[in-house]
C-alpha positions as semicolon CSV with decimal commas, in nm:
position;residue;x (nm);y (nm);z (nm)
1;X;0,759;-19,858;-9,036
2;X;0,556;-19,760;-9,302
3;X;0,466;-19,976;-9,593
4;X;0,551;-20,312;-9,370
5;X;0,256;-20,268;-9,171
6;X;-0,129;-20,374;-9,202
7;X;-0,218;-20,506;-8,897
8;X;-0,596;-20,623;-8,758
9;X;-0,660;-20,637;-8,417
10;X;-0,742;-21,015;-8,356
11;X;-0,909;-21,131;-8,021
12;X;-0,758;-21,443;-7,816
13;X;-0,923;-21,646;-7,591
14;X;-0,769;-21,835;-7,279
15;X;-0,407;-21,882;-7,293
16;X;-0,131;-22,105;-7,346
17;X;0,176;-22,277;-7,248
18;X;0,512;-22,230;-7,339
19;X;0,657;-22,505;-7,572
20;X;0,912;-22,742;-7,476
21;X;1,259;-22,567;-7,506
22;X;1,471;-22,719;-7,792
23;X;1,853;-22,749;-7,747
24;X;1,962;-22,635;-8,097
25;X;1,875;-22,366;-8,350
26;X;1,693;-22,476;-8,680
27;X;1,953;-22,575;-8,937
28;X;1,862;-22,419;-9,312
29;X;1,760;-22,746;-9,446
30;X;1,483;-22,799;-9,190
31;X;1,334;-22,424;-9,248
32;X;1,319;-22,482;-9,630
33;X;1,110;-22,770;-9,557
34;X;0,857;-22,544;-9,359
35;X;0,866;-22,301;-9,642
36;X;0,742;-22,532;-9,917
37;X;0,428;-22,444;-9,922
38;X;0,450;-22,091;-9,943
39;X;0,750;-22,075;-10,211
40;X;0,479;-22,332;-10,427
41;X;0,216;-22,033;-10,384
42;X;0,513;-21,868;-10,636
43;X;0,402;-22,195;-10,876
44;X;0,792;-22,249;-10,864
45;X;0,913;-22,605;-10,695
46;X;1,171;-22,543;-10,474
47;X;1,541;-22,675;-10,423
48;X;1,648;-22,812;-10,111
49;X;1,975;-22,685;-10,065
50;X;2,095;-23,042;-9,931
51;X;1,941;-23,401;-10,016
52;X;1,906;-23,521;-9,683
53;X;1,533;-23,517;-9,556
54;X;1,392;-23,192;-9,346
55;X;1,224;-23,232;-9,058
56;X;0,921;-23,040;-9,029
57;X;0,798;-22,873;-8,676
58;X;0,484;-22,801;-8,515
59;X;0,381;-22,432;-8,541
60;X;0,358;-22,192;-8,264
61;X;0,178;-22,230;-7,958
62;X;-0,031;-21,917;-8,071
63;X;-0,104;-21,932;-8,447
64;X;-0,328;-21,578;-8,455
65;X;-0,037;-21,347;-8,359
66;X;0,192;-21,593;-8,549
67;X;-0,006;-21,566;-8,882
68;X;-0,068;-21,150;-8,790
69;X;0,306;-21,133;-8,780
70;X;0,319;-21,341;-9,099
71;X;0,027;-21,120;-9,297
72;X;0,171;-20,768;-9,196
73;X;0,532;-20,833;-9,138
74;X;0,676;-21,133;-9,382
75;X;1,046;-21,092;-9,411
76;X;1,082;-21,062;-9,004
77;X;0,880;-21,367;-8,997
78;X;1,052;-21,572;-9,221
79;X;1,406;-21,555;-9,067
80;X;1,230;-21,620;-8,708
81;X;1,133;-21,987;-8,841
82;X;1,510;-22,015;-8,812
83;X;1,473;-22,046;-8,458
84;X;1,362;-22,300;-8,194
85;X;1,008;-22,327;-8,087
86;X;1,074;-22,089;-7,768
87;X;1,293;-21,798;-7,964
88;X;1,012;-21,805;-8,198
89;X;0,722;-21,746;-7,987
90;X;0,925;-21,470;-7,796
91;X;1,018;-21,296;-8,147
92;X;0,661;-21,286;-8,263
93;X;0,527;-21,139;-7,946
94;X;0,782;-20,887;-8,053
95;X;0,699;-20,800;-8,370
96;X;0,301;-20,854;-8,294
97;X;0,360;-20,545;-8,113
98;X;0,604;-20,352;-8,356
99;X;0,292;-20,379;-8,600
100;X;0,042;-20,258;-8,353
101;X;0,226;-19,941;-8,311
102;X;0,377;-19,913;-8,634
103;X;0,037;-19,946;-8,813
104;X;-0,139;-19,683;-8,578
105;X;-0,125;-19,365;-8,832
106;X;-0,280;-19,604;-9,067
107;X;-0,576;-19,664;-8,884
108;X;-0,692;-19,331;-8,750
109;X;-0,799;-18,994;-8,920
110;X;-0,717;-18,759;-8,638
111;X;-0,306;-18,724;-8,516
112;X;-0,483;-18,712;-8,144
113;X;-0,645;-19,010;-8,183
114;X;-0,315;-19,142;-8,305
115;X;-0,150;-19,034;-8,018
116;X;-0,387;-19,148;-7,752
117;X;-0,333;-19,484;-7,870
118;X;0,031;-19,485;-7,851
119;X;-0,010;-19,352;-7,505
120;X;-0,216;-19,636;-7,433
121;X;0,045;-19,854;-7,582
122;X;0,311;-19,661;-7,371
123;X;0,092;-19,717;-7,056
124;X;0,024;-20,089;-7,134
125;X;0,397;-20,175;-7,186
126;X;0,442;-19,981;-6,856
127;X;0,216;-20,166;-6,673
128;X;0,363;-20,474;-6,786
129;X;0,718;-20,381;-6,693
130;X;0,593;-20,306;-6,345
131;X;0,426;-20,587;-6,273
132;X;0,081;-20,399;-6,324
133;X;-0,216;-20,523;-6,434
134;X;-0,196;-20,686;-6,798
135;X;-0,480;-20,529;-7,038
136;X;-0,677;-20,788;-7,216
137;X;-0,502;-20,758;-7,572
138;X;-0,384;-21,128;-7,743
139;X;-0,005;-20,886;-7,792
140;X;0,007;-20,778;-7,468
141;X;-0,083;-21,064;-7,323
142;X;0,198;-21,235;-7,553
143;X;0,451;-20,928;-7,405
144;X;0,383;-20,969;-7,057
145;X;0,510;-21,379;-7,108
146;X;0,775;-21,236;-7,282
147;X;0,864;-20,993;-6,974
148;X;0,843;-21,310;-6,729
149;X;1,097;-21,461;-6,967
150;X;1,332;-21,187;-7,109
151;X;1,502;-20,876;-6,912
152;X;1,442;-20,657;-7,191
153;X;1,495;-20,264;-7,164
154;X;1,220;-20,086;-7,092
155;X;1,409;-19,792;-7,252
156;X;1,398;-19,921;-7,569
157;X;1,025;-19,991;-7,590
158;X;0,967;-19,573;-7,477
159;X;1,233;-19,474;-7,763
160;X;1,020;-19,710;-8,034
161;X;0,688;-19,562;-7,890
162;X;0,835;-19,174;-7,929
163;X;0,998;-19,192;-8,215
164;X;0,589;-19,345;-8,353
165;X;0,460;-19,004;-8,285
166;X;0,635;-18,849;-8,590
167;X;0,431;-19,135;-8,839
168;X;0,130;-18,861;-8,748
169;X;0,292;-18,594;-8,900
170;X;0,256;-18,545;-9,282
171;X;0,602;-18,431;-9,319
172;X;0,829;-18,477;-8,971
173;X;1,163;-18,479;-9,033
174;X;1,409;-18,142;-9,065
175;X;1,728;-18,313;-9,128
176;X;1,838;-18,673;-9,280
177;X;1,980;-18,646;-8,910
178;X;1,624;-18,670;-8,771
179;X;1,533;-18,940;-9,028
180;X;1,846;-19,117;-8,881
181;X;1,738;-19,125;-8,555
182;X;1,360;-19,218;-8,627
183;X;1,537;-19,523;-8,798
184;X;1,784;-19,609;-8,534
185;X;1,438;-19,594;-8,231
186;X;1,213;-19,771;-8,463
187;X;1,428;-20,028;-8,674
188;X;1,694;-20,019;-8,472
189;X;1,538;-20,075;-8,147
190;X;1,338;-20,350;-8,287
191;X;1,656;-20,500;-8,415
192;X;1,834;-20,476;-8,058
193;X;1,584;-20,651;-7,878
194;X;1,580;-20,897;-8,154
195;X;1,929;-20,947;-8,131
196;X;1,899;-20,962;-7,730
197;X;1,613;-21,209;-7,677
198;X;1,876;-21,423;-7,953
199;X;2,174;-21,384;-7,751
200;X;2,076;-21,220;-7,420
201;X;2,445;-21,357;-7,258
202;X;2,636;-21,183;-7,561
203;X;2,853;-20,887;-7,385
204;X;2,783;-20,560;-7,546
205;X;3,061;-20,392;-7,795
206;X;3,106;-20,107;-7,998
207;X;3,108;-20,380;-8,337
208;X;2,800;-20,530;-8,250
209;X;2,638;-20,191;-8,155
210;X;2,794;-20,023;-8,515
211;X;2,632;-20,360;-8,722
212;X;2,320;-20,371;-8,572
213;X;2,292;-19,980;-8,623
214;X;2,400;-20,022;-9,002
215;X;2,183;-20,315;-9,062
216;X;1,897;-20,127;-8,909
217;X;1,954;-19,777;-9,076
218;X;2,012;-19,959;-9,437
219;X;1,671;-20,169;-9,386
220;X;1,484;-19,863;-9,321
221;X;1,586;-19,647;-9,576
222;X;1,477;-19,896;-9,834
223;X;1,202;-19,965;-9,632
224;X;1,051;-19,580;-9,621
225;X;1,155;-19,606;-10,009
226;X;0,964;-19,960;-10,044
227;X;0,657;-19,755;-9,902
228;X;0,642;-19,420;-10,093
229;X;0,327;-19,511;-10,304
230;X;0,137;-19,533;-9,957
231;X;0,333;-19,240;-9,838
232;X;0,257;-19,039;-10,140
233;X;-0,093;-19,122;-10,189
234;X;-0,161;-18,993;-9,774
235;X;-0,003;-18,633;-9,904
236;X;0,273;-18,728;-9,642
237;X;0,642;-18,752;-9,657
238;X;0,950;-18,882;-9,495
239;X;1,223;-18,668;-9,639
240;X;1,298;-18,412;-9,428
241;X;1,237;-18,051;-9,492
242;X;1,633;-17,907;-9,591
243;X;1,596;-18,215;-9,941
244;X;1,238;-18,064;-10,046
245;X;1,337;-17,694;-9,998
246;X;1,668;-17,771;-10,201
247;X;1,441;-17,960;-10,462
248;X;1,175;-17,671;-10,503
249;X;1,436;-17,374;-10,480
250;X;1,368;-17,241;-10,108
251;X;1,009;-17,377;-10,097
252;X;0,873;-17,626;-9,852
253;X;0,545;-17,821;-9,992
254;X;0,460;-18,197;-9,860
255;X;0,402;-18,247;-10,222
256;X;0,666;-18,232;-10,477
257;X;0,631;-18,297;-10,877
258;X;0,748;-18,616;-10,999
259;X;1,139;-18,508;-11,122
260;X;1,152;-18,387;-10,777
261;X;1,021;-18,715;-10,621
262;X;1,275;-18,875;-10,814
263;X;1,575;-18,673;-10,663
264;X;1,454;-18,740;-10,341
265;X;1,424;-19,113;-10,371
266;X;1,810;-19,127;-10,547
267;X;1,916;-18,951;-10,203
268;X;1,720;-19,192;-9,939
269;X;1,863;-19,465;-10,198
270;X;2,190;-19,301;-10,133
271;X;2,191;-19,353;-9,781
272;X;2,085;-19,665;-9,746
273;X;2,372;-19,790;-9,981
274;X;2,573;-19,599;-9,729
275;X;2,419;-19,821;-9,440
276;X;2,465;-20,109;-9,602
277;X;2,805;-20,000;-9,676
278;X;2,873;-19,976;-9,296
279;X;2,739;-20,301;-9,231
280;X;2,937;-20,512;-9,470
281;X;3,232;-20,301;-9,264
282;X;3,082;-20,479;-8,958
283;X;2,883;-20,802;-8,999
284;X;3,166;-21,013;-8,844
285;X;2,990;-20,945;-8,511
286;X;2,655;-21,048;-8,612
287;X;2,709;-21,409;-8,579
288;X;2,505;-21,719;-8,634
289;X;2,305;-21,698;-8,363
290;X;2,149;-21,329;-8,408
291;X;2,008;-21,498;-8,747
292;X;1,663;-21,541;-8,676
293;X;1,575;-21,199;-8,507
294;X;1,826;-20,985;-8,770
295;X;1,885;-21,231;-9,097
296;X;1,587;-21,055;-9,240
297;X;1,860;-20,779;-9,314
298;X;2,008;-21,039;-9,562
299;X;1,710;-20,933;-9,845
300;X;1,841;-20,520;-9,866
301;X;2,044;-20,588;-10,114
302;X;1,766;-20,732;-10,302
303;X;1,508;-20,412;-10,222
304;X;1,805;-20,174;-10,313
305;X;1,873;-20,295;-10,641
306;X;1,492;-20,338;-10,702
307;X;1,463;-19,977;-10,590
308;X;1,728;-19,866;-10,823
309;X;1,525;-20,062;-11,123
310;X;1,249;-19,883;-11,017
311;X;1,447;-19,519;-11,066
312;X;1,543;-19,627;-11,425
313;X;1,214;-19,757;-11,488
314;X;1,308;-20,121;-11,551
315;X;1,179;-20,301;-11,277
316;X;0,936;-20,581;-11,375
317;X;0,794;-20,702;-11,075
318;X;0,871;-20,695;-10,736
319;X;1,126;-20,943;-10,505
320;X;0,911;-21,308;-10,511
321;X;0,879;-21,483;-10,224
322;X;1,085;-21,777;-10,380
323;X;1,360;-21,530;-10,411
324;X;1,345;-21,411;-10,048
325;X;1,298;-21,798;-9,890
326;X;1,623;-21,881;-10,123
327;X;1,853;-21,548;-10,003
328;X;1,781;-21,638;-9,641
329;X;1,796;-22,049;-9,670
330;X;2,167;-21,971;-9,856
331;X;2,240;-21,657;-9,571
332;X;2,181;-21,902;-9,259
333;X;2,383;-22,163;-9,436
334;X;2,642;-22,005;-9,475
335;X;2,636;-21,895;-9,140
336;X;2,650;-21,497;-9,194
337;X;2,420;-21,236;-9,337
């Protein structure tokens, strides 16, 4: 999504093996350990939430897509160090490639040359899924292991890529209906497979299916809101066409004055307190175990009431790192988002 994405493309050489498999998930205590040095880059020391001494791990077998994943994509990447060596790897193969496509209106001037990417994208992941040949990308290279290892939906991965084509478009939405469903391919189908490659035994139900919707609908709306700045300075929008015709009185410019951006923010705000409304309803089926591919969803609070600081012109400076490392050391300890 916009705003959480500035990838590179980096080049890999050679492969390498999958780690060892380790028999339990990461407690808390043993992630804050491996987050020291990045909450001291905050100049605050930071508080073990237990005495007891962490034990530190190895990092991945593939630190470039690893530390591309950590660059573009921090909050994702943080609540994957709650998982063992092997979930880990498979998660940031994941999101490597969520940032390749999310980050591809960024990086071209032209919506065609946009789109011929994601078809090549579309073709790639294709390829993979078929047992094809495997173009010589580090992510896709990192996808097609992933394949071998996870029965994922190749469904899911076209829905993602479509729903990419609108981020070409300077304004692409008609409804808060269409911005819905952008949300539920891009966020949400990132969140599913997330969820799947954590659990991939877990049965499927209409609770699990109506929290990981919420989570994902309430982390993109403050996302897109996180991102307006980059939005606004590209002469593009994401709220859809009925909110900007209301807010310039039957009009229907990509740029509105700065009362009207205003309104428009309150009502994305809006909905994603509605999300995360719907998710609180739910988050008894996101258990334990789904922490490392959707914990990240523990920090919208945080964005929406920075967000709302923002509106009333009070916000000081933005969510720390600290702050985020703390939310999601206290979330997995407790054992719920």
């Amino acid at each position: 999504m916009k705003g959480e994405t500035k990838s590179r493309l980096y080049a890999v050489e050679g492969s390498t093996a999958v780690p060892a498999v380790e028999p339990e998930p990461r407690q808390a205590e043993e992630v804050f350990a491996d987050m020291t040095d990045e909450a001291k880059r905050e100049g605050e020391p930071p508080t073990p939430p237990r005495s007891r001494k962490a034990k530190t791990y190895a990092p991945l077998a593939d630190p470039i897509l690893d530390e591309m994943v950590r660059n573009a994509d921090e909050d994702r990447w943080l609540a994957s160090r709650f998982a063992p060596k092997p979930l880990r790897r498979q998660l940031t193969a994941l999101y490597a490639f969520n940032i390749e496509v999310a980050s591809v209106a960024d990086k071209v001037r032209e919506p065609r040359l946009g789109e011929i990417r994601l078809q090549w994208w579309r073709d790639s992941v294709g390829s993979i899924f078929q047992g094809g040949p495997v173009p010589d990308h580090p992510v896709t290279r990192a996808l097609a292991e992933l394949r071998n290892q996870a029965d994922l939906p190749l469904k899911v991965f076209d829905e993602l890529l479509t729903a990419r084509v609108s981020d070409l478009s300077h304004a692409p939405f008609e409804t808060w209906a269409d911005v819905d469903n952008y949300i539920d391919a891009t966020e949400g189908g990132l969140m599913g497979l997330a969820a799947f490659l954590c659990q991939p035994e877990a049965a499927a139900s209409t609770q699990r299916a109506s929290a990981l919707q919420a989570a994902a609908r309430a982390w993109g709306y403050v996302n897109l809101l996180r991102a307006l700045p980059a939005w606004t300075a590209q002469q593009r929008t994401f709220f859809p066409r009925a909110l900007r015709a209301n807010i310039v009185q039957g009009s229907d410019p990509v740029e509105i004055d700065d009362a009207g951006l205003a309104m428009a923010a309150h009502a994305a705000l809006d909905r994603a307190a509605g999300a995360q409304k719907n998710l609180e309803r739910f988050a008894s089926a996101l258990g334990k175990e789904l922490f490392p591919g959707v914990g990240y969803v523990a920090l919208t609070p945080m964005y929406m009431r920075e967000q709302s600081q923002r509106e009333l012109g009070q916000i000081r400076k933005p969510v720390s790192l600290l702050q985020r490392q703390l939310k999601l050391v206290g979330a997995a300890a407790a054992g719920h988002i």
